[in-house]
N, C-alpha and C positions, 0 to 999 in steps of 0.2 A: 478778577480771579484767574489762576495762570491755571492753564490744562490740565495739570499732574492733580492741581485739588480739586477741580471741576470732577474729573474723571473720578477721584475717591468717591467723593459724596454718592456717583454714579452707582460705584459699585456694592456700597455700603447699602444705599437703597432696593440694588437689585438683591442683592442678598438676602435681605428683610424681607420682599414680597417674596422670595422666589427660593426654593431649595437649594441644597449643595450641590456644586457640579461632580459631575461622573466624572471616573476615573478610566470607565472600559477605555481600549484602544482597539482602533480601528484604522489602518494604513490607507491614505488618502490612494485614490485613483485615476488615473491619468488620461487622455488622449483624444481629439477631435477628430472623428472619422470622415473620409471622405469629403472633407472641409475643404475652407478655401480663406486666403489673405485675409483677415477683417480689415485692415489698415485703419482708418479712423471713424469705421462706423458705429463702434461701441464706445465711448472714448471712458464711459463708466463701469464700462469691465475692466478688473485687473488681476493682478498674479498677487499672490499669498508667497513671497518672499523669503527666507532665510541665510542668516552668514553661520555656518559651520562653525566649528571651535577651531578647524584649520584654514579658517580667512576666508574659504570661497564659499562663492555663491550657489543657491539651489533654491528652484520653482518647483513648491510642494503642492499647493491645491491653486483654485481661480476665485471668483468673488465678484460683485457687485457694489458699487458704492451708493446709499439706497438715502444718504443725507451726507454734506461735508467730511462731517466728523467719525461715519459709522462706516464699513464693508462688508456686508452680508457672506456668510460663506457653508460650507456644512458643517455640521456639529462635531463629525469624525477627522474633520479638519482640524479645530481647535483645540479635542480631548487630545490628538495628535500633538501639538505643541503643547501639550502638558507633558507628555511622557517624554520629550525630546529635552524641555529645557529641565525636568527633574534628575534625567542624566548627563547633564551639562553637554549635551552636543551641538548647542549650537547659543551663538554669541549675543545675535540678533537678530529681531525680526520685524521684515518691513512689508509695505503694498507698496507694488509698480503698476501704473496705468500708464505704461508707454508701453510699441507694440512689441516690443523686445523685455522680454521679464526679467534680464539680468543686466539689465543699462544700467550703470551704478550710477550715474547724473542726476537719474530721476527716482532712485528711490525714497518716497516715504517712511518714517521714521512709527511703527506703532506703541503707541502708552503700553495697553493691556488689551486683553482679549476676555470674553464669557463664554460661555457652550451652553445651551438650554438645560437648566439643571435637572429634568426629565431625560437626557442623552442615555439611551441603556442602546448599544448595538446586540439586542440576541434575536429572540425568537418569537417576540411580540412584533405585529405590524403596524406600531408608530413607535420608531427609534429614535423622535425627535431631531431627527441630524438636522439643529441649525445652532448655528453660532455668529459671533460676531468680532471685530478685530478692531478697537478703538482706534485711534490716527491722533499721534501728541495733535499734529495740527488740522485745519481742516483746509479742504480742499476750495478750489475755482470750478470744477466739473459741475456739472449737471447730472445731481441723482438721476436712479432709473425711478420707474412709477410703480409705485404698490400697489397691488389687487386690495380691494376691499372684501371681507370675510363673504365664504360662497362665492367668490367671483367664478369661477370654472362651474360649480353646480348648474349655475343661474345659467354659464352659456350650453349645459348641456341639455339645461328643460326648454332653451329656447330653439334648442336643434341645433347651436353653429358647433358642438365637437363631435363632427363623425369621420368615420374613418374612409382615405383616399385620398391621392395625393393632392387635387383640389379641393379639400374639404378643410381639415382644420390645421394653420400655420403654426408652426414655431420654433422660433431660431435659438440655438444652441449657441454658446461662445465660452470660449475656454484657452489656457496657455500648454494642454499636453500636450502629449505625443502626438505624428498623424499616423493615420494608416491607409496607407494606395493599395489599387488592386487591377491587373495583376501584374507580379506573384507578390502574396501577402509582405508589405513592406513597413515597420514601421522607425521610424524619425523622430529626432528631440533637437526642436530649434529653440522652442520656448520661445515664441512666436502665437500671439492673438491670432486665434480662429473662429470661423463662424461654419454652424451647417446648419441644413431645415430638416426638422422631423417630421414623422406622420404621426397624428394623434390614434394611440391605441386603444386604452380604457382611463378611465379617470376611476380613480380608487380613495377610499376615505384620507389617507396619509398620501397616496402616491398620483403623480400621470406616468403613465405609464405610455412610451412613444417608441413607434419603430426607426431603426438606423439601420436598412436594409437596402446597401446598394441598391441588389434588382429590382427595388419598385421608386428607385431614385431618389434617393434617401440617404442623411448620414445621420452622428450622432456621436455620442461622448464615449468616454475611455478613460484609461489613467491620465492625472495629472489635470482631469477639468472637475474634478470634487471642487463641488462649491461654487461653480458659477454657473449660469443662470440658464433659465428655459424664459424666452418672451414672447407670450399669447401678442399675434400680429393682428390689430383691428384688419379685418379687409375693406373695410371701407375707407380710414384716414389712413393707415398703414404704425399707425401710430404703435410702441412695444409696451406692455405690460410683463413687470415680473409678476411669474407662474409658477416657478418652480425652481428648485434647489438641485443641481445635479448632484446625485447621491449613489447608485451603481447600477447594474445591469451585466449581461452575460459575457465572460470573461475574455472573450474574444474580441470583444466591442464593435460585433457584427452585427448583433440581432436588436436588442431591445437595450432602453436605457430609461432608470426610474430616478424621477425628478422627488426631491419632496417638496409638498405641497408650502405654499406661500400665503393661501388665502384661508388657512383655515386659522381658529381661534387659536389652535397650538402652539404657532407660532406668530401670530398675532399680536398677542397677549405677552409673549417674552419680547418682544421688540418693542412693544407703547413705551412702557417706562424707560426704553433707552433712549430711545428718538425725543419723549419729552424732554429727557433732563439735555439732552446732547442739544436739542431748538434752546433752551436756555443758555446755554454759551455761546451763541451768535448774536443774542440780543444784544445792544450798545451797550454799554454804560449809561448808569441814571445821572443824569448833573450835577 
Protein backbone atom coordinates (compact mmCIF):
# COMPACT_ATOMS: atom_id res chain seq x y z
CA UNK A 1 0.00 0.00 0.00
CA UNK A 2 1.73 3.32 -1.18
CA UNK A 3 1.85 6.15 1.72
CA UNK A 4 -0.76 8.71 0.41
CA UNK A 5 -3.39 5.55 1.15
CA UNK A 6 -1.94 4.36 4.29
CA UNK A 7 -2.02 7.84 5.49
CA UNK A 8 -5.97 8.33 4.35
CA UNK A 9 -7.12 5.38 6.32
CA UNK A 10 -4.97 7.10 9.07
CA UNK A 11 -6.82 10.07 8.91
CA UNK A 12 -10.10 8.83 8.27
CA UNK A 13 -9.75 6.74 11.42
CA UNK A 14 -8.48 9.65 13.49
CA UNK A 15 -11.27 11.47 12.62
CA UNK A 16 -13.89 8.92 13.64
CA UNK A 17 -12.25 8.53 17.28
CA UNK A 18 -11.51 11.98 17.62
CA UNK A 19 -13.22 15.57 16.95
CA UNK A 20 -12.85 18.13 14.45
CA UNK A 21 -9.67 20.06 14.55
CA UNK A 22 -9.69 23.90 15.63
CA UNK A 23 -9.33 26.57 13.71
CA UNK A 24 -7.95 29.08 16.60
CA UNK A 25 -4.53 30.57 15.41
CA UNK A 26 -1.78 30.90 17.44
CA UNK A 27 1.75 32.38 15.89
CA UNK A 28 4.29 29.77 16.54
CA UNK A 29 7.36 30.97 18.78
CA UNK A 30 10.86 31.13 18.43
CA UNK A 31 14.28 31.04 20.03
CA UNK A 32 16.94 29.04 22.11
CA UNK A 33 18.31 31.10 24.83
CA UNK A 34 21.54 31.01 26.02
CA UNK A 35 22.11 27.81 24.01
CA UNK A 36 24.83 26.18 22.38
CA UNK A 37 25.73 24.15 18.89
CA UNK A 38 23.73 20.75 19.22
CA UNK A 39 25.69 19.50 16.22
CA UNK A 40 24.60 15.77 16.11
CA UNK A 41 23.41 15.22 19.52
CA UNK A 42 19.86 15.30 18.84
CA UNK A 43 19.82 13.79 15.44
CA UNK A 44 15.71 13.39 16.00
CA UNK A 45 15.01 16.89 16.51
CA UNK A 46 14.12 18.81 13.50
CA UNK A 47 12.73 22.09 11.93
CA UNK A 48 9.02 22.24 10.75
CA UNK A 49 9.96 23.72 7.32
CA UNK A 50 8.12 25.78 4.78
CA UNK A 51 8.42 27.01 0.91
CA UNK A 52 6.51 30.30 0.57
CA UNK A 53 4.34 31.01 -2.37
CA UNK A 54 7.60 33.19 -3.39
CA UNK A 55 10.08 30.04 -3.66
CA UNK A 56 11.91 30.65 -0.49
CA UNK A 57 12.35 28.99 2.43
CA UNK A 58 11.18 29.58 6.23
CA UNK A 59 11.90 27.71 9.75
CA UNK A 60 8.38 27.99 11.43
CA UNK A 61 8.37 25.84 14.65
CA UNK A 62 10.92 22.54 15.90
CA UNK A 63 9.70 18.97 16.57
CA UNK A 64 10.70 15.58 17.41
CA UNK A 65 10.47 12.47 15.37
CA UNK A 66 8.78 10.15 18.05
CA UNK A 67 8.45 6.94 15.07
CA UNK A 68 9.83 6.94 11.34
CA UNK A 69 6.80 8.15 9.96
CA UNK A 70 5.48 10.72 12.62
CA UNK A 71 7.11 14.33 14.09
CA UNK A 72 5.73 15.54 17.27
CA UNK A 73 5.44 19.14 17.39
CA UNK A 74 2.75 21.91 19.11
CA UNK A 75 -0.59 22.05 18.28
CA UNK A 76 -0.31 26.12 17.50
CA UNK A 77 2.17 24.96 15.18
CA UNK A 78 -0.10 22.95 12.96
CA UNK A 79 -3.48 25.16 13.51
CA UNK A 80 -0.67 27.44 12.19
CA UNK A 81 -0.34 25.73 8.78
CA UNK A 82 -3.84 25.60 8.44
CA UNK A 83 -4.39 29.26 8.44
CA UNK A 84 -1.22 29.67 6.11
CA UNK A 85 -2.08 27.17 3.48
CA UNK A 86 -6.06 28.40 3.61
CA UNK A 87 -4.50 31.69 2.31
CA UNK A 88 -2.30 30.07 0.01
CA UNK A 89 0.96 31.37 1.37
CA UNK A 90 2.89 28.84 1.14
CA UNK A 91 3.55 26.05 -1.48
CA UNK A 92 4.98 23.48 0.65
CA UNK A 93 5.75 21.96 3.59
CA UNK A 94 8.60 19.88 4.78
CA UNK A 95 10.73 18.44 8.23
CA UNK A 96 14.64 18.97 8.17
CA UNK A 97 16.65 16.99 10.68
CA UNK A 98 19.91 18.34 9.50
CA UNK A 99 21.58 20.85 11.62
CA UNK A 100 20.84 23.75 9.16
CA UNK A 101 16.88 23.90 8.80
CA UNK A 102 16.97 25.46 5.38
CA UNK A 103 19.53 22.75 3.56
CA UNK A 104 17.41 22.05 0.73
CA UNK A 105 19.42 18.54 0.13
CA UNK A 106 17.93 17.17 3.08
CA UNK A 107 14.50 18.10 3.16
CA UNK A 108 11.63 15.81 3.90
CA UNK A 109 8.85 15.85 1.80
CA UNK A 110 5.41 15.83 4.44
CA UNK A 111 1.79 13.91 3.26
CA UNK A 112 -0.41 15.81 5.97
CA UNK A 113 -0.42 17.00 9.25
CA UNK A 114 -3.43 16.61 12.57
CA UNK A 115 -3.52 19.13 15.55
CA UNK A 116 -5.38 17.56 18.68
CA UNK A 117 -8.82 18.17 17.95
CA UNK A 118 -9.30 19.62 21.56
CA UNK A 119 -6.66 22.59 20.37
CA UNK A 120 -8.55 25.71 21.81
CA UNK A 121 -5.51 28.57 22.60
CA UNK A 122 -7.72 30.81 25.28
CA UNK A 123 -8.24 30.98 28.58
CA UNK A 124 -8.65 27.49 29.84
CA UNK A 125 -5.39 25.75 31.09
CA UNK A 126 -5.09 22.75 28.82
CA UNK A 127 -4.91 24.26 25.21
CA UNK A 128 -3.98 20.90 23.94
CA UNK A 129 -0.94 22.34 21.99
CA UNK A 130 0.09 19.12 20.41
CA UNK A 131 0.12 18.08 16.90
CA UNK A 132 1.50 16.06 14.58
CA UNK A 133 3.23 16.27 10.79
CA UNK A 134 2.98 12.93 8.79
CA UNK A 135 6.35 12.26 6.57
CA UNK A 136 5.12 10.79 2.83
CA UNK A 137 8.18 8.61 3.78
CA UNK A 138 9.65 7.40 6.66
CA UNK A 139 12.85 7.88 8.13
CA UNK A 140 16.43 5.83 9.13
CA UNK A 141 16.62 7.94 12.60
CA UNK A 142 16.08 6.78 15.84
CA UNK A 143 12.76 8.14 17.40
CA UNK A 144 13.06 9.76 20.70
CA UNK A 145 11.37 7.84 23.85
CA UNK A 146 8.10 8.37 25.07
CA UNK A 147 7.15 9.04 28.70
CA UNK A 148 4.60 6.51 29.83
CA UNK A 149 1.20 8.37 31.35
CA UNK A 150 2.25 9.99 34.97
CA UNK A 151 5.80 9.66 33.93
CA UNK A 152 6.89 13.24 35.64
CA UNK A 153 4.13 12.83 38.63
CA UNK A 154 5.69 9.54 39.49
CA UNK A 155 9.27 11.37 39.54
CA UNK A 156 7.80 13.94 41.59
CA UNK A 157 6.32 11.49 44.41
CA UNK A 158 9.70 9.97 44.20
CA UNK A 159 11.46 13.28 44.96
CA UNK A 160 13.90 13.53 41.74
CA UNK A 161 11.84 16.96 40.42
CA UNK A 162 13.13 19.70 42.71
CA UNK A 163 14.30 22.69 42.07
CA UNK A 164 18.23 23.87 41.72
CA UNK A 165 20.62 23.62 39.40
CA UNK A 166 21.67 20.12 40.56
CA UNK A 167 18.41 18.84 40.99
CA UNK A 168 16.19 18.13 38.11
CA UNK A 169 17.77 18.05 34.26
CA UNK A 170 16.34 19.03 31.01
CA UNK A 171 17.50 19.71 27.70
CA UNK A 172 15.70 22.00 25.51
CA UNK A 173 16.43 21.78 21.57
CA UNK A 174 15.03 23.70 19.11
CA UNK A 175 15.97 25.70 15.52
CA UNK A 176 15.08 29.48 16.75
CA UNK A 177 16.51 32.37 17.32
CA UNK A 178 19.51 32.73 19.96
CA UNK A 179 19.82 35.27 22.50
CA UNK A 180 23.41 36.36 24.03
CA UNK A 181 23.82 38.57 26.92
CA UNK A 182 25.54 41.09 27.10
CA UNK A 183 23.96 43.57 25.51
CA UNK A 184 20.69 41.74 24.68
CA UNK A 185 21.46 40.29 21.21
CA UNK A 186 19.31 38.26 19.20
CA UNK A 187 20.10 35.98 15.91
CA UNK A 188 18.49 33.81 13.17
CA UNK A 189 20.78 31.08 11.70
CA UNK A 190 18.18 28.47 11.91
CA UNK A 191 20.72 26.35 13.22
CA UNK A 192 19.91 23.26 15.96
CA UNK A 193 20.27 24.31 19.48
CA UNK A 194 20.47 22.82 22.86
CA UNK A 195 20.17 24.34 26.39
CA UNK A 196 19.49 22.82 30.09
CA UNK A 197 16.76 24.14 32.21
CA UNK A 198 15.90 24.13 35.89
CA UNK A 199 12.82 22.31 36.72
CA UNK A 200 10.27 24.85 38.33
CA UNK A 201 6.82 23.42 39.00
CA UNK A 202 5.07 20.57 37.24
CA UNK A 203 1.39 21.59 36.66
CA UNK A 204 -1.60 19.37 35.44
CA UNK A 205 -1.03 20.40 31.32
CA UNK A 206 2.41 22.26 31.96
CA UNK A 207 6.40 21.92 33.33
CA UNK A 208 7.02 24.75 33.88
CA UNK A 209 11.15 25.45 33.79
CA UNK A 210 13.48 28.39 34.45
CA UNK A 211 15.63 29.96 31.64
CA UNK A 212 17.42 32.33 33.95
CA UNK A 213 20.85 33.23 32.84
CA UNK A 214 21.91 34.17 36.49
CA UNK A 215 21.29 30.91 38.05
CA UNK A 216 22.91 29.21 34.77
CA UNK A 217 20.25 28.44 32.87
CA UNK A 218 18.92 28.81 29.32
CA UNK A 219 15.66 27.94 27.57
CA UNK A 220 13.21 28.49 24.65
CA UNK A 221 11.87 31.42 22.62
CA UNK A 222 10.63 32.04 19.18
CA UNK A 223 10.95 29.61 16.62
CA UNK A 224 11.52 26.53 19.07
CA UNK A 225 7.48 25.80 19.33
CA UNK A 226 7.21 22.34 19.20
CA UNK A 227 10.38 20.83 20.09
CA UNK A 228 11.10 19.07 22.90
CA UNK A 229 12.03 19.23 26.69
CA UNK A 230 14.02 15.74 27.62
CA UNK A 231 13.77 14.45 31.35
CA UNK A 232 17.75 13.41 31.60
CA UNK A 233 17.99 9.93 33.62
CA UNK A 234 20.89 10.96 36.03
CA UNK A 235 21.95 7.74 36.35
CA UNK A 236 22.14 6.21 32.55
CA UNK A 237 22.00 9.75 31.18
CA UNK A 238 19.53 8.36 28.94
CA UNK A 239 16.68 11.45 27.29
CA UNK A 240 13.04 10.93 27.73
CA UNK A 241 10.45 13.16 25.93
CA UNK A 242 8.64 15.35 28.61
CA UNK A 243 7.35 18.09 27.14
CA UNK A 244 6.30 20.01 24.28
CA UNK A 245 7.79 23.65 24.03
CA UNK A 246 4.77 25.72 23.92
CA UNK A 247 5.53 29.64 25.45
CA UNK A 248 6.71 31.56 28.30
CA UNK A 249 7.59 35.17 29.10
CA UNK A 250 8.06 37.21 26.03
CA UNK A 251 11.50 38.24 26.51
CA UNK A 252 12.52 34.60 26.62
CA UNK A 253 14.52 35.47 29.79
CA UNK A 254 12.61 34.14 32.62
CA UNK A 255 10.35 30.88 32.34
CA UNK A 256 9.36 28.66 29.52
CA UNK A 257 6.08 26.22 29.69
CA UNK A 258 6.47 22.84 28.02
CA UNK A 259 3.20 21.01 27.40
CA UNK A 260 3.01 17.97 29.09
CA UNK A 261 3.80 14.64 26.98
CA UNK A 262 2.86 12.07 29.69
CA UNK A 263 -0.47 12.84 30.34
CA UNK A 264 -3.64 10.97 28.75
CA UNK A 265 -4.39 14.17 26.81
CA UNK A 266 -2.00 13.67 24.64
CA UNK A 267 -1.42 10.18 24.89
CA UNK A 268 -4.53 9.08 23.86
CA UNK A 269 -4.40 11.51 20.52
CA UNK A 270 -0.97 9.89 19.44
CA UNK A 271 -1.96 5.83 20.10
CA UNK A 272 -4.07 5.64 17.09
CA UNK A 273 -1.41 7.43 15.04
CA UNK A 274 1.66 5.43 16.04
CA UNK A 275 -0.62 2.29 15.80
CA UNK A 276 -1.81 2.66 12.32
CA UNK A 277 1.63 4.58 11.31
CA UNK A 278 3.82 0.67 13.13
CA UNK A 279 1.43 -0.72 10.39
CA UNK A 280 3.24 0.56 7.51
CA UNK A 281 6.50 -0.62 8.38
CA UNK A 282 5.34 -4.09 8.71
CA UNK A 283 6.74 -6.30 5.44
CA UNK A 284 4.52 -7.44 3.33
CA UNK A 285 2.62 -10.89 3.86
CA UNK A 286 3.81 -13.46 0.94
Amino acid sequence: MKPSNKIQKMKVTVIITLMALSLIIVLPARAITWGEADESQHPNVGAMVVRWSDGTLGQVCSGTLIQPYIFLTAGHCTDYLEYVIGSDQIAAIYVNFDEDALNESTLLDVETFITHPDYNWGPQSNPHDVGVLILTNPTGITPATLPEEGFLDKLRAEGKLRKGKEEADFTVVGYGSTLSWPPPEITYENKRRYAFSEYQALLKSWLRMSQNQRTGNGGTGYGDSGGPAFWIDPVTGAEILVGITSWGDAPCVAAGFNYRVDTADTLVFLSPILALADEWLKPPEP
